[in-house]
KEPADO-620910 format. One record per residue (C-alpha): residue in three letters; chain; z, y, x. Coordinates in Angstrom, 3 decimals, padded with zeros to 6 digits. Each point is the difference from the previous one (the first is absolute). Last residue first. Layout:
BEGIN
R residu chaine        Z        Y        X
R    Ala      A        Z        Y        X
...
//
This chain:
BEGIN
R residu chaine        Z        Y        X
R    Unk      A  135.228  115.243 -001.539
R    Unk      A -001.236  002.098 -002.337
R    Unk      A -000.582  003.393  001.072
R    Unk      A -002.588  001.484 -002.239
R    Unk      A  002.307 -001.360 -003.434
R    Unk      A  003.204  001.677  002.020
R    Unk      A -001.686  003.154  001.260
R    Unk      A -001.866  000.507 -003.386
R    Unk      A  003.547  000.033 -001.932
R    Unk      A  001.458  002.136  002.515
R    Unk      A -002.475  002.897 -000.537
R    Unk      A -000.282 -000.813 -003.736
R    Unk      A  004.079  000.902 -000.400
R    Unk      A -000.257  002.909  002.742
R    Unk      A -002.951  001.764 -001.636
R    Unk      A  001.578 -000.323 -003.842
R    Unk      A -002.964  001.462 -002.709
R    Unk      A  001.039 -003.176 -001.756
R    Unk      A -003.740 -000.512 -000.979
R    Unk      A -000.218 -001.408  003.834
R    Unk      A  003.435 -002.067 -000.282
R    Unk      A -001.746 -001.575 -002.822
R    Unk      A -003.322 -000.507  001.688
R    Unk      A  001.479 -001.842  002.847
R    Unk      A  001.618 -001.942 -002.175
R    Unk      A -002.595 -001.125 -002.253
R    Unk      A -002.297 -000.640  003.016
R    Unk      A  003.218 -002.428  001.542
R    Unk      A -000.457 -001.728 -003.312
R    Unk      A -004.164 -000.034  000.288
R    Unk      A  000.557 -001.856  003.606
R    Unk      A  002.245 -002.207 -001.540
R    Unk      A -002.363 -001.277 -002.896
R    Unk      A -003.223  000.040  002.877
R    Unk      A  001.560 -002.157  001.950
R    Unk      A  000.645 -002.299 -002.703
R    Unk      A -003.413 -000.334 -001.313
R    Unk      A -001.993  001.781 -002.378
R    Unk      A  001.716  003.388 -000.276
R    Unk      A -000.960  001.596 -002.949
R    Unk      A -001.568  003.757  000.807
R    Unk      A  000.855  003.051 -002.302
R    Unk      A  002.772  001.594  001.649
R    Unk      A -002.018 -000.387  003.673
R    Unk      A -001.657  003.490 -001.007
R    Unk      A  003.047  001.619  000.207
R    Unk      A  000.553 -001.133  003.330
R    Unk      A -002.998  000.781  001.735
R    Unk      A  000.309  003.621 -001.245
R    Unk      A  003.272  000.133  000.487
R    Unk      A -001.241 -000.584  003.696
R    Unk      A -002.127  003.057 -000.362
R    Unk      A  002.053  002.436 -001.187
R    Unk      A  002.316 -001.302  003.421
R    Unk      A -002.887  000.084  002.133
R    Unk      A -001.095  004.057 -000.768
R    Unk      A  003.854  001.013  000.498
R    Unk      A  000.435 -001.545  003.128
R    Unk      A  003.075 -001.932  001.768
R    Unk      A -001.840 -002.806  000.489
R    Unk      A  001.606 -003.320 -000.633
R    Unk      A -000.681  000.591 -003.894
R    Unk      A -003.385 -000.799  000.779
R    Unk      A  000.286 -003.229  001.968
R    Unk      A  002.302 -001.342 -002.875
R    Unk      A -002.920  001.165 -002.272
R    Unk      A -002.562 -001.942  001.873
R    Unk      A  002.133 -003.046  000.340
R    Unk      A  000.660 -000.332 -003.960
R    Unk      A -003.615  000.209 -000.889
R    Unk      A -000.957 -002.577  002.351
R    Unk      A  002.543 -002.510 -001.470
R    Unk      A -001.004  001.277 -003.207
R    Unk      A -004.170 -001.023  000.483
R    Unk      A -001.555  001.486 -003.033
R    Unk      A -001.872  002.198  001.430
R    Unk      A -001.597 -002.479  002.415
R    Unk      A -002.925  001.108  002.153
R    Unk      A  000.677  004.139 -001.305
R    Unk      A  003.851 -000.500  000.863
R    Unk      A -000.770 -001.656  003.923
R    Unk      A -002.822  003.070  000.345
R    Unk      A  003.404  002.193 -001.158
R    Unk      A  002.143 -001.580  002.829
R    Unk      A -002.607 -000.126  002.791
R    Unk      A -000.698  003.872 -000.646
R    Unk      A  003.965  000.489  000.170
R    Unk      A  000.339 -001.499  003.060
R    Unk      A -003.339  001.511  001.980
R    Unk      A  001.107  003.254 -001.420
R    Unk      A  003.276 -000.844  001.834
R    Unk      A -001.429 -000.676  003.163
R    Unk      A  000.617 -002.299  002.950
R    Unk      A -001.954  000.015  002.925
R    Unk      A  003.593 -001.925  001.259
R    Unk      A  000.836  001.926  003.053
R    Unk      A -001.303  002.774 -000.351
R    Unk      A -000.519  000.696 -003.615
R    Unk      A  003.578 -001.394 -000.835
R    Unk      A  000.943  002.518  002.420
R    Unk      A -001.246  002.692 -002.195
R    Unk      A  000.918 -000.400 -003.202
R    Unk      A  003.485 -001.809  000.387
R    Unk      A  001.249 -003.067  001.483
R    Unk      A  002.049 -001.680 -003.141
R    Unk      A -002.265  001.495 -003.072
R    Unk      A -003.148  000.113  002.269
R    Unk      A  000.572 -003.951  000.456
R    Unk      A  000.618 -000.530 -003.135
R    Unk      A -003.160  001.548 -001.239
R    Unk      A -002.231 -001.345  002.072
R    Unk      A  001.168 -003.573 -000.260
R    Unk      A  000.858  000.223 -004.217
R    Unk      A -003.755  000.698 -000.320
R    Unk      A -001.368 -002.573  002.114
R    Unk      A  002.072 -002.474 -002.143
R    Unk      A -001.203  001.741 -002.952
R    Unk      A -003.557 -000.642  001.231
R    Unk      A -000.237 -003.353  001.160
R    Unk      A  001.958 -001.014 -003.707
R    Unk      A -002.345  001.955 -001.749
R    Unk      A -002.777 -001.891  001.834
R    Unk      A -002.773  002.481  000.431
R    Unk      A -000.223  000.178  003.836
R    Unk      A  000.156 -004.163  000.255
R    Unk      A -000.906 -001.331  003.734
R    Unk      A  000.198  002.944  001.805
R    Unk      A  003.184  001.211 -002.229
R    Unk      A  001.389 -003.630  000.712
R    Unk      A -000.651  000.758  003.580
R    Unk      A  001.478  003.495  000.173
R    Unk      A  003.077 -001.417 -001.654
R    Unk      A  001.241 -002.247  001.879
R    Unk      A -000.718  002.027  003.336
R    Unk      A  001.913  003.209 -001.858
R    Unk      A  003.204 -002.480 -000.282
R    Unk      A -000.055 -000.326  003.764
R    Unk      A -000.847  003.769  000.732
R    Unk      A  003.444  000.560 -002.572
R    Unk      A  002.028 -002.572  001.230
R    Unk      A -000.626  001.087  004.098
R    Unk      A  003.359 -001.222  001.318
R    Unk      A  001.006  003.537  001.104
R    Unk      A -001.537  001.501 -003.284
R    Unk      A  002.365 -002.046 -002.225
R    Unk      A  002.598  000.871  002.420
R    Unk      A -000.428  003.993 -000.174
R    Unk      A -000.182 -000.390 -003.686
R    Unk      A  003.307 -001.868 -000.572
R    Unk      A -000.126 -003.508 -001.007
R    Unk      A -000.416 -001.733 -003.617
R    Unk      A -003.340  002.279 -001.065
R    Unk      A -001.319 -002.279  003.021
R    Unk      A  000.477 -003.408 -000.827
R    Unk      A -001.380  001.507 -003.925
R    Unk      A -003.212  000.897  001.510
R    Unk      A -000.022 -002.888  002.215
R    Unk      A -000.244 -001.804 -003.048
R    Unk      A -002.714  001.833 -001.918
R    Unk      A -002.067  000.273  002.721
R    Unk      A  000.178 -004.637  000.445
R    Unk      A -000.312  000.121 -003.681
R    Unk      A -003.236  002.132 -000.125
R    Unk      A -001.552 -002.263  003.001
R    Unk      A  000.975 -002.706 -001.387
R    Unk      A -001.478  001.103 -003.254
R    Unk      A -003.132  000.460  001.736
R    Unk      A -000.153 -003.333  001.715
R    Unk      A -002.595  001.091  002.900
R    Unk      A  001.929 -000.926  002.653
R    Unk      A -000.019 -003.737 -001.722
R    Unk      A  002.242 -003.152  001.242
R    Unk      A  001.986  002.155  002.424
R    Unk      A -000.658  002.793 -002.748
R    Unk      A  002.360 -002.062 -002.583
R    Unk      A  002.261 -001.062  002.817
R    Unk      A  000.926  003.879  000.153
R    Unk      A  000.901  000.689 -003.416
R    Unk      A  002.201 -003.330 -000.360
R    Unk      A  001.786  001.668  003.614
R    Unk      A -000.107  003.572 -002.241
R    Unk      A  001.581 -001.648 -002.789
R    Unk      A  002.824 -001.371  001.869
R    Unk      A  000.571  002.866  001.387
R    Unk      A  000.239  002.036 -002.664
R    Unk      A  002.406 -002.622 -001.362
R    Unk      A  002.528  000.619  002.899
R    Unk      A -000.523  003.376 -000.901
R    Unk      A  002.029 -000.057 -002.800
R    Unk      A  000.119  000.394 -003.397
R    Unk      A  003.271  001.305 -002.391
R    Unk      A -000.953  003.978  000.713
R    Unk      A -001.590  000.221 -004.046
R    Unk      A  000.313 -003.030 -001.425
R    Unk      A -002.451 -002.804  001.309
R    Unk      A -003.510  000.597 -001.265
R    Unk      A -001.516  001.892  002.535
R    Unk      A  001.948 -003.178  002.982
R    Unk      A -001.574 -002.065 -002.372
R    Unk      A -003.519  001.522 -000.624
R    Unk      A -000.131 -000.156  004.054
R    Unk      A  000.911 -003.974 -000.393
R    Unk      A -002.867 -000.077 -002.091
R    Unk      A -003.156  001.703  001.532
R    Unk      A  001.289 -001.735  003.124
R    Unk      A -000.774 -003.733 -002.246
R    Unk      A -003.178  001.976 -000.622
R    Unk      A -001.253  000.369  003.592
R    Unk      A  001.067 -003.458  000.297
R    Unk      A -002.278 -001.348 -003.003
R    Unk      A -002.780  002.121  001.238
R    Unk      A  000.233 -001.973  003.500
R    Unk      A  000.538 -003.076 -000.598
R    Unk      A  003.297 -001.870 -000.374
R    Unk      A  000.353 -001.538 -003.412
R    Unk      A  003.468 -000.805  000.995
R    Unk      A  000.671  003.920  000.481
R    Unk      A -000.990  000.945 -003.683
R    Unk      A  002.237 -002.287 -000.747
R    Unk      A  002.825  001.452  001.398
R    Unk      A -001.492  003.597 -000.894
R    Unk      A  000.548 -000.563 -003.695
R    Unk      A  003.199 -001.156  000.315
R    Unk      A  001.357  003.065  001.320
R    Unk      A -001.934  001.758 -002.315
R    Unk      A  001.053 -001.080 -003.008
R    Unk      A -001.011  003.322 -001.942
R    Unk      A -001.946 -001.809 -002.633
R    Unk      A -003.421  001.231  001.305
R    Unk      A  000.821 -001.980  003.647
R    Unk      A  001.168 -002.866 -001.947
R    Unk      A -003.187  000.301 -001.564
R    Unk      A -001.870  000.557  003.269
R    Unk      A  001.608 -003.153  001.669
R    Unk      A -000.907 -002.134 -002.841
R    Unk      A -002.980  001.016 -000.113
R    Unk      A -000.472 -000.566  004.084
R    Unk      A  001.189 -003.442 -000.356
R    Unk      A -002.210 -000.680 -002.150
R    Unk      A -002.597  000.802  002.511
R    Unk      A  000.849 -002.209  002.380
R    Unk      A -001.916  001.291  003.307
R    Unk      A -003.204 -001.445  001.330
R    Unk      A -000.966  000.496  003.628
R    Unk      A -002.459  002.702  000.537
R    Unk      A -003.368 -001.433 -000.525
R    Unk      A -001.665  003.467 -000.898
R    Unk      A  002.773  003.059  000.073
R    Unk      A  003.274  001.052 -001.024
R    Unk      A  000.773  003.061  001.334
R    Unk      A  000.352  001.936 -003.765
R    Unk      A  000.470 -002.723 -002.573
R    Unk      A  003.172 -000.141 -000.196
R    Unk      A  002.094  003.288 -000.138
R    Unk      A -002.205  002.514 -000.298
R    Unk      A -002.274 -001.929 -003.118
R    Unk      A  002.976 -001.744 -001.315
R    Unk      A  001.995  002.764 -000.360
R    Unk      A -003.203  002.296 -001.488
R    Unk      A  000.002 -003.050 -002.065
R    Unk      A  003.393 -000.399 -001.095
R    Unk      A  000.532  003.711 -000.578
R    Unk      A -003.206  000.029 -002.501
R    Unk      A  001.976 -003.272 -002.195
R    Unk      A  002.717  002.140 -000.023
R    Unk      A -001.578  002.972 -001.246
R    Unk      A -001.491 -001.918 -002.923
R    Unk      A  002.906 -001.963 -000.734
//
């Protein structure tokens, strides 16, 4: 219960109280519980309905939160990206009512993130996904530099974009770095060590890489996510897919972990 009861307050903390200021109009908080609780549960379909019909700002920032955790959630290839879209429009009303909504801003990176991992490279870049998503995430990083969720976000933007583009041009055109991508990642660990959603990103990210130095490290990151307990249901499948991932590591098998990090990194 401990952890849980830690969970629920960094959730409400991001999710609810951030961008809500002095006479702002008032919201139903049960509502909210309720919404958060489904959320924990893994109901996240309802959870974001009602986190909707509350309306303001933090509560539509975290009804995105959810329908992104169910297109994560869904099995592996089953989600589509008619649900990223919805997300991203529940995303974007969020920052009509408050530009400075950081999880808005997080879910609104985190969506076109996954719009774009859908297309080819050259189109992603043609309709500007990754200097959109960068936008997003620049002003949540403004407005929250040690938020673990701010910086693993960050993270996975550098680094996928040097994984798809390359060293070099992802420098020119993007000022994108992979030391920048793997700093963000381990400042995200140090914040929240015990985050296994965060945990499980990182070493996907790792094992992208065709390097020696990144693969000891992701079972690194792995290893040490044997010992965490999930605390909601997020977390629970995010630890399964861990298990996996290390298991085909141990295996000593490139090809079988090479496919399995292409299908859990490319989920819709």
């Amino acid at each position: 219960m401990g952890r849980f009861r830690t969970t629920l307050f960094v959730v409400w903390a991001s999710f609810f109280c951030l961008g809500v200021g002095a006479g702002a109009a008032p919201v139903d908080e049960a509502a909210r519980d309720v919404a958060y609780t489904l959320f924990a549960k893994g109901d996240f379909r309802e959870a974001a309905d009602l986190a909707r019909q509350v309306g303001d700002a933090p509560s539509l920032a975290f009804a995105a939160r959810c329908l992104l955790a169910e297109v994560i959630a869904a099995p592996l290839g089953e989600a589509s990206i008619k649900q990223v879209k919805e997300a991203e429009k529940v995303a974007r009303a969020a920052l009509v009512l408050d530009p400075d909504n950081i999880e808005a801003n997080v879910q609104m990176a985190g969506a076109l993130g996954l719009r774009a991992r859908k297309m080819g490279g050259f189109a992603a870049h043609i309709r500007g996904f990754g200097k959109k998503a960068k936008i997003y995430i620049d002003a949540a990083f403004a407005l929250a530099p040690r938020d673990p969720w701010v910086l693993s976000t960050k993270g996975a933007w550098h680094l996928e974009i040097v994984r798809r583009a390359g060293a070099r041009p992802a420098s020119w055109l993007y000022d994108a770095s992979r030391e920048i991508g793997l700093t963000s990642f381990e400042d995200a660990l140090k914040a929240d060590p015990e985050n296994i959603s965060i945990r499980h990103h990182f070493a996907l990210m790792l094992l992208s890489f065709d390097d020696p130095a990144l693969y000891v490290r992701a079972g690194e990151v792995l290893s040490a996510a044997q010992t965490l307990e999930p605390a909601i249901r997020i977390e629970d499948i995010a630890l399964t897919r861990i298990h996996a991932l290390l298991s085909a590591y141990q295996s000593g098998d490139a090809k079988k972990l090479a496919k399995l990090v292409k299908r859990q990194r490319d989920i819709i």
